[in-house]
N, C-alpha and C positions, 0 to 999 in steps of 0.2 A: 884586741889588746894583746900586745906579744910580752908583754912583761909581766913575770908574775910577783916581783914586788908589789906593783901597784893592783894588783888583782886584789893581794892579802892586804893592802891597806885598805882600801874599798868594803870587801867582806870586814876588816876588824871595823872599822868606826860604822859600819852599821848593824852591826854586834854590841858594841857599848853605847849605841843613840837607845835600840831598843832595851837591855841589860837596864840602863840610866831611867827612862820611863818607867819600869816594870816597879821600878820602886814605888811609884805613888798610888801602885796598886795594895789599898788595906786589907782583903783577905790574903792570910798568908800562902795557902793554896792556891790560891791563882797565881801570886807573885810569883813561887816559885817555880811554877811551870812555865810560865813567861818568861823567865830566867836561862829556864831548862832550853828553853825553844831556841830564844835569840842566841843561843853559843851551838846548836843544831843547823839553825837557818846560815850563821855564818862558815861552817864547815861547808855546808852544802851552796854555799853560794860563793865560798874561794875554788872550789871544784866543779861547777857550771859554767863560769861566765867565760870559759875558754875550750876550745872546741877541740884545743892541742891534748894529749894526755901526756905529755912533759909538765908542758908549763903549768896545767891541773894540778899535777902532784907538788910542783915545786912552790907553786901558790899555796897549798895548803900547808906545805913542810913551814911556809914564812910568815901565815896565816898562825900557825902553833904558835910561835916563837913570837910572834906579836901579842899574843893574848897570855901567854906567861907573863910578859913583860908588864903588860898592863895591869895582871893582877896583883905583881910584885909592886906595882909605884898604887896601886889603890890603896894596898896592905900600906906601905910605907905613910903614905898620905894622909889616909882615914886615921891613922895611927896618933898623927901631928894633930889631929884635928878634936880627935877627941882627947888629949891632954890639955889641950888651950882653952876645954869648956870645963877638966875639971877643977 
């Protein structure tokens, strides 16, 4: 793979598959190191799956900025979500 957009989208959506799961885990201590992992596992897996160390770093730099993003539209989202239950 020579592109590290799609590197950093690969590593983010399996970052928020696993993140998304983590939730249906009831001890809070486990959740949140499953948490902890899947945003670990994704840094380390926008910086492996390319063997370049450019496009490594530039997957990860796009990698960041994908998972801001996503936390911004969760915030946003979750936000809508829980005013419409109360």
């Amino acid at each position: 793979m020579n592109s590290p957009i799609i590197i950093a989208v690969i590593a983010s959506i399996a970052t928020v598959v696993v993140f998304i799961l983590a939730g249906k885990i009831s001890n809070k201590w486990a959740k949140g190191a499953v948490q902890i992992f899947s945003v670990l596992f994704g840094i380390f897996l926008a910086g492996a799956i390319s063997s370049d160390t450019a496009i490594s770093t530039k997957s990860g730099e796009y990698f960041f900025y994908i998972m801001i993003t996503v936390a911004i539209l969760g915030k946003i989202l979750g936000k809508k979500k829980s005013a419409a239950n109360a």
